[in-house]
N, C-alpha and C positions, 0 to 999 in steps of 0.2 A: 737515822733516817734523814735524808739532805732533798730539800729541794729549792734552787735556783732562779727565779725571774729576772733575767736582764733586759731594759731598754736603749737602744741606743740615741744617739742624735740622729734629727733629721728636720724636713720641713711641718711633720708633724706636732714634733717634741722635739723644740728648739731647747728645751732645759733639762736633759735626763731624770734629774731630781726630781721632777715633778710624779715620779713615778711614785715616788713616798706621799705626796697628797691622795692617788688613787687609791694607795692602800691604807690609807691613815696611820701609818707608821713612820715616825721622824726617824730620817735618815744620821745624823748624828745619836743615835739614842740604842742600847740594846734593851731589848724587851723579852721579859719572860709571863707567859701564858699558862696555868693549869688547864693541860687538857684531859680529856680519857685518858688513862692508861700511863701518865708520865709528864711532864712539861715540854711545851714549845717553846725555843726562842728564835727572835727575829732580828737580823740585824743587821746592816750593809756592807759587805765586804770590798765593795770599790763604788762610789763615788767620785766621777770626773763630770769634766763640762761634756766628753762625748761619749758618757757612758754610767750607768748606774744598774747594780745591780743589789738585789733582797736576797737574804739567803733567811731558810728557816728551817731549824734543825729542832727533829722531834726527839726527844730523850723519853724513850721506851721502857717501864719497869718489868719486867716479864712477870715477875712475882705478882704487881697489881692486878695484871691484866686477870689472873685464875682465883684471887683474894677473893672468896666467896662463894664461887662455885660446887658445886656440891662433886663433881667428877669432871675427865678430859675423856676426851677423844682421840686421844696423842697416841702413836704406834708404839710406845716405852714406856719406861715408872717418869724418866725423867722431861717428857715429851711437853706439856705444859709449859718449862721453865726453861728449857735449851732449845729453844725455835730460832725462824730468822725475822721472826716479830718487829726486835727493835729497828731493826737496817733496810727491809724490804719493803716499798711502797705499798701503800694498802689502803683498807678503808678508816685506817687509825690515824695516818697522812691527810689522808679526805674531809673525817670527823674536823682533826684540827685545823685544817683551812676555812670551814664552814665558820666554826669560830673566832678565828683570829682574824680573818679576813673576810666576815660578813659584810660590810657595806660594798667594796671591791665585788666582790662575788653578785649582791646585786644592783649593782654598777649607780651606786650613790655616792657622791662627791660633791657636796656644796663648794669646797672652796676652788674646784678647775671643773667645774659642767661642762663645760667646752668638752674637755679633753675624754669624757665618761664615752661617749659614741665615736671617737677619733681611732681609727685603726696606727696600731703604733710598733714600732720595729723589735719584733721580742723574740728574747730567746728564753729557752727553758732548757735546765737539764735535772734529771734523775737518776745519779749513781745506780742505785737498783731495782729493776722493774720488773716483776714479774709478766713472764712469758714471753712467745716466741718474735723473733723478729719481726717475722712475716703478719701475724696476728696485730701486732702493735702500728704496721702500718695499716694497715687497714682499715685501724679504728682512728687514726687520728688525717692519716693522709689525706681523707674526705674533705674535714674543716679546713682543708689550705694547710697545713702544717708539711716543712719541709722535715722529714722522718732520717735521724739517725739514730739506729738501734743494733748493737753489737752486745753478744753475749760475752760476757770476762770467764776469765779461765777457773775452773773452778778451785783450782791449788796451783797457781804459778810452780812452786817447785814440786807440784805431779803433772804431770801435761798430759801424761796415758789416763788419767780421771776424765779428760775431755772440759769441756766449757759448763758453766753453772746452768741451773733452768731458768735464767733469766735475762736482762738485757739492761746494759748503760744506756739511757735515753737520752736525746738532746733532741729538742722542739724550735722548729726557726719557720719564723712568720709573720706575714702584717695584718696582725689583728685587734681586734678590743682586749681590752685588758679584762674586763667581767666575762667575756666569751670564753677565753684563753684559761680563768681559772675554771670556768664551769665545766669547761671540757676532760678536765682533771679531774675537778671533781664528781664527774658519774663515772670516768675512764678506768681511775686507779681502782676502784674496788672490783669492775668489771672484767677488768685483767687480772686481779689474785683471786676474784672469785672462791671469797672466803670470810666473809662480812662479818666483825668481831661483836653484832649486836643483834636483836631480833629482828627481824622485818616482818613488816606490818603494812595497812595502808596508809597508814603515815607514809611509807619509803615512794609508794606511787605519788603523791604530791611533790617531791622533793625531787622525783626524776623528772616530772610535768616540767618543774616550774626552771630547772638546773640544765633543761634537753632543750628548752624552747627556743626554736628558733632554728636548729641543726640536726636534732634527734632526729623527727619525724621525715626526714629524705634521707636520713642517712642509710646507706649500700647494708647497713650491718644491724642494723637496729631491732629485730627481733631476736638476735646473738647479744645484743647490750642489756634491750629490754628482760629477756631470759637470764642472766649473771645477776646484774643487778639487783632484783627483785627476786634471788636465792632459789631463781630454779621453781616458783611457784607458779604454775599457770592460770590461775585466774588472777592475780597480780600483776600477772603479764599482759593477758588480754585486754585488762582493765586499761593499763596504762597508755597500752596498742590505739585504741579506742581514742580517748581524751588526747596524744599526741596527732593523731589522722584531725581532727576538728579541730584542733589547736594551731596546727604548725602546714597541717598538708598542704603541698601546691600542684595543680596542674601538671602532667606531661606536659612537657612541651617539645617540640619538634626540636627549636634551635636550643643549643647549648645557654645559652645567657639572653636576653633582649634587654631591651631598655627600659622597662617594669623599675618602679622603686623595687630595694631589694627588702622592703619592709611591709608588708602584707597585713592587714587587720585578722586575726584570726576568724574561724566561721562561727564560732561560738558567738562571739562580741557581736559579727553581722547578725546573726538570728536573735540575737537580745535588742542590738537596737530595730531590728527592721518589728518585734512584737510593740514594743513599746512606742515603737512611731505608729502603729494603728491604734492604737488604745488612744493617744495623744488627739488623732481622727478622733476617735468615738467619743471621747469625753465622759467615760463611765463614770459614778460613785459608786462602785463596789465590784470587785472582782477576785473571783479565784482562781488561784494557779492549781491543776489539779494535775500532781505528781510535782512537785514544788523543787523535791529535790533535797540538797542544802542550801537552798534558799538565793540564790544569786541572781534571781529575777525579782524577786521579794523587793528587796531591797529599793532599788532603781525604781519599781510601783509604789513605796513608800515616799517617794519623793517627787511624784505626778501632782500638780495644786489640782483640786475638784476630786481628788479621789478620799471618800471618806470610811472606806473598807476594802483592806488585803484578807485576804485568806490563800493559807497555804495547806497543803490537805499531801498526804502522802500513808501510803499501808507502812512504811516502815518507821517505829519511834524512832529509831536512829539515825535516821536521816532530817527527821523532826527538831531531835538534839543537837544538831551541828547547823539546821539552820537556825534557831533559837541564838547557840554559842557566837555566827557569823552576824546575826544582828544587832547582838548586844542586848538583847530583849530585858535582864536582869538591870540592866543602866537604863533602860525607857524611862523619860516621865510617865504620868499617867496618862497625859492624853494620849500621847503617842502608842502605848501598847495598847490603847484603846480603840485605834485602828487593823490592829493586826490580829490576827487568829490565826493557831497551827492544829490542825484538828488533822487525827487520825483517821482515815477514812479511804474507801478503796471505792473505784471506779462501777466496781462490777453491783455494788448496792446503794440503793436510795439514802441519802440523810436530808432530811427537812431540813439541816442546818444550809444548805447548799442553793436551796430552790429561790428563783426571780430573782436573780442576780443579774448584774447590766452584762455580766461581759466571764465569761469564762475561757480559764487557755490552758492547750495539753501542747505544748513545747516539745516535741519528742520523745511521747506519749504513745501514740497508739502503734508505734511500730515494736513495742515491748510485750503489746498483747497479741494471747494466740489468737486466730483469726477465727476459730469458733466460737469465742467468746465477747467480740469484738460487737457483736449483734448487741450484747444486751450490757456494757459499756454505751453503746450508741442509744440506746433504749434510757436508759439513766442522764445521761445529759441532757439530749434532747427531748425526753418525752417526761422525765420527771422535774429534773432538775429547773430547765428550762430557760435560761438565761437569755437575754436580750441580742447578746453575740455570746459568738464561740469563735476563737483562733485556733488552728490546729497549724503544727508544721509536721515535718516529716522528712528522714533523706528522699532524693530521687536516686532513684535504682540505677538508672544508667548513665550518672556523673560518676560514680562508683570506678571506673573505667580511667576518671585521671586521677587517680589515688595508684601510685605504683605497689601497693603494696597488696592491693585487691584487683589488679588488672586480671589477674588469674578467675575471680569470680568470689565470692564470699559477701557476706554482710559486714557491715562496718561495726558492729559491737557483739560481740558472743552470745551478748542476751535477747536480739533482735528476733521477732520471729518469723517476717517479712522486710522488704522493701519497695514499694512500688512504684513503678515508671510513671510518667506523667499523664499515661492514657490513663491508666489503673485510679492514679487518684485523681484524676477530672469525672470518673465514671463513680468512684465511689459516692466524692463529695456532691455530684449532682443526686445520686439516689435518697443520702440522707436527709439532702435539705428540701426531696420532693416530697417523700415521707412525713418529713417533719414540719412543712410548713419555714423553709428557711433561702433566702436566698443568698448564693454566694459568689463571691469574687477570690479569684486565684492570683497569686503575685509568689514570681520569683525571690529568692534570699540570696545572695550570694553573688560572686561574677557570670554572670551569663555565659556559657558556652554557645555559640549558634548551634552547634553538631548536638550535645546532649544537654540543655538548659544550665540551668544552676542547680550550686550542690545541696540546695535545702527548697522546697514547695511547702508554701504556705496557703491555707483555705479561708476565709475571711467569711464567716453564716449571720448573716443578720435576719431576725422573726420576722417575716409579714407582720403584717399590721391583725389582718385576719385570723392569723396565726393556728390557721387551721391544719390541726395532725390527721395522716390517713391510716398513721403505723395503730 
């Protein structure tokens, strides 16, 4: 299994060589790798002043790859062990790039920063790629890659056999070098769609963090998202999900404008824009109620004047992994002595919760069904009671520059609603007439004139009098 990175000279990358700092592999040096299934090595096959290329060849053990398996799935006795495993790009090619070329991949280069974000003149090729020509443009043509992809003949001396089920690839383009691997890295196993490990939600993070930036508009991306993540669909949904807040941008009429082409995800806005009101109110104490894994946690833990986080979620598991994400086991003690992860669900009272300065459901209430939503709102505001409450929410009809739901649908599978700006000015004034709360509404996000922004937030502060009618 062969695959190729050449850079050339230019105004970009006056040094070709300098491609061996990107990847951290010394260009005079062969380097062998223990990967999955066999060794990689790396090694440069031409080095000039106007030209530099990486070649890294995976040595594939067939025998490793079934060493332990208790049975195949192979259509023969000997189907296991005579495949085109070792020669065919895959996700055993992909595994070993994640390894070898981890910093590359996420585009860390102490000794040439400059050059980590500099688009640079590359080419790629891949002897053998599974599937169809047309299929493989498709998938890469998008990112700017200039696509040539011819399938080889499957027995030169049979020609009546026909051409093999695969394609000699070569990739030409000016782009980042961390872009350039990542796109391989989700692509190839996307294309043999046949992933030599389990998938799990692990793989959903690793396609997030590997797709950012290109995934989420790409023409193909529910065909990527679906391969990728082995044909699971809530795997898919999932990731569908977290890439649309991640990555998504606006329709836009004109082809390109003048916009940096680097956008703060919506996620990051809807964390700083909670956190810039909390910083307003000045609370000592607050809970995130539906916490998550923890990613607002955090960032509250490092507010001065706040002398209690609480994060509160109905699922342990989600508990565990914000715990895992804080580091909570390495706390001194004062510091775990600010934070609390307490199991607990919306729809019932805990004393542990009540008079609190400031409580926040972050993308919260549109998870809940809407008949149940009454006495969730009964529980915060009538039991719990806290001094504010921030709530956000999609708006239902930003929805609209999301290409992917232009058609209509909710932006997560588990949504049970969305609602328009009228819907939640109408809810949030009834709860906080109810309840004794006054509030102010502020946009998250880039303003659209036509349909607002793509996140409403409610801001409920107690009257003084704090008198409930509910």
């Amino acid at each position: 299994m062969l695959l190729t990175i050449s850079a050339e000279r230019s105004p970009a990358l006056a040094v070709p060589s300098d491609l061996g700092f990107l990847l951290h592999k010394h260009p005079e040096k062969v380097q062998p790798f223990n990967v999955y299934g066999g060794t990689a090595h790396v090694f440069y096959p031409e080095v000039t002043d106007v030209r530099c290329t990486v070649a890294m060849v995976l040595e594939v053990d067939p025998v490793a790859l079934v060493r332990g398996r208790s049975g195949s799935n192979d259509g023969f006795a000997l189907g296991q062990y005579v495949n085109d495993r070792p020669y065919v790009a895959s996700s055993l090619l992909s595994v070993a790039m994640g390894k070898v070329f981890r910093s590359a991949l996420n585009g860390h280069c102490a000794a040439r920063a400059d050059l980590v974000d500099t688009e640079l003149p590359l080419t790629i090729t891949l002897p053998a790629v599974p599937g169809e020509p047309d299929v493989v443009r498709r998938l890469f043509e998008p990112m700017g890659w200039q696509v040539s992809a011819a399938p080889p003949a499957l027995d030169q001396t049979r020609p009546d056999w026909g051409d093999a089920p695969m394609v000699s690839l070569t990739l030409r383009g000016d782009l980042r070098l961390s872009e350039a691997l990542n796109h391989l890295y989700v692509l190839l196993p996307v294309l043999d769609d046949a992933k030599h490990y389990w998938v799990d939600d692990a793989e959903v993070d690793k396609l997030v963090r590997a797709g950012s930036g290109w995934l989420a508009t790409h023409q193909e991306r529910e065909f990527i998202t679906h391969r990728y993540l082995a044909h699971q669909r809530g795997l898919k949904d999932a990731a569908t999900q977290r890439l649309i807040e991640l990555d998504d941008r606006p329709v836009d009429d004109a082809v390109q404008d003048e916009e940096p082409a680097v956008q703060r995800p919506l996620v990051r806005l809807r964390h700083d824009a909670v956190l810039e009101v909390v910083r307003e109110l000045r609370p000592a104490s607050i809970v995130d109620l539906g916490c998550g894994p923890g990613a607002l946690l955090g960032s509250l833990l490092e507010l001065q004047g706040v002398a209690k986080v609480i994060g509160t979620e109905v699922s342990d598991t989600s508990l565990t992994k914000a715990a895992k994400r804080l580091h909570v086991t390495e706390m001194t003690e004062r510091q775990s002595a600010r934070l609390s992860l307490l199991l607990s669900s919306l729809q019932y009272e805990d004393d542990r919760l009540e008079n609190l300065d400031l409580a926040i459901l972050m993308e919260v209430v549109e998870h809940i069904d809407l008949d149940r939503l009454p006495a969730v709102v009964a529980n915060v505001f009538g039991a719990m009671r806290p001094g504010h409450v921030v709530i956000t929410t999609p708006n239902a009809e930003y929805n609209v520059r999301y290409p992917a739901l232009m058609g209509g649908g909710f932006r997560h599978p588990d949504h049970r609603f969305e609602w328009t700006r009228d819907e939640f000015t109408a809810w949030a004034g009834s709860v906080g007439e109810a309840y004794g709360y006054d509030i102010v509404l502020r946009p998250v996000g880039e303003l659209d004139g036509e349909v607002g922004s793509p996140t409403q937030m409610a801001v409920f502060s107690r009257r003084a009098e704090s008198g409930v009618n509910a």
